[in-house]
C-alpha positions, 0 to 999 in steps of 0.5 A: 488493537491491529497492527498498522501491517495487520492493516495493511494485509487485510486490506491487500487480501481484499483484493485494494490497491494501496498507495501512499495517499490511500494508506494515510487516509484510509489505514492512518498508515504514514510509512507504507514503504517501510510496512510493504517492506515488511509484509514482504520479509514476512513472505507476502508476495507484493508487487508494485508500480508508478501510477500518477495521481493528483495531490491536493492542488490538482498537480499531478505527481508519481507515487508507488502502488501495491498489490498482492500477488495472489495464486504465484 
């Protein structure tokens, strides 16, 4: 059985961005902060950014995203 970070690497190294709505749905992943964290004291070179998205009542709200930084 993968890691929730074996996961999440794998789906960084397929080029995705990820946010928290995306990382519970599709990775079953509910603290994503908390593995990017670790991905990055693990050398993973990730940024991230403020993107707004709809929840569930169509309200917009601000949430966190992440991609790898591929080639620095």
């Amino acid at each position: 059985m993968k890691t929730q970070n074996e996961r999440l690497l794998n789906y960084l190294l397929q080029g995705h961005a990820i946010n928290p709505m995306i990382a519970l749905s599709e990775l079953g992943i509910f603290r994503l902060a908390a593995r990017i964290a670790d991905l990055r004291r693990a050398g993973v070179l990730i940024t991230s950014k403020r993107v707004e998205v709809s929840n569930r009542y169509g309200e917009k709200c601000s949430v966190s995203q992440y991609r790898m930084i591929r080639g620095a």
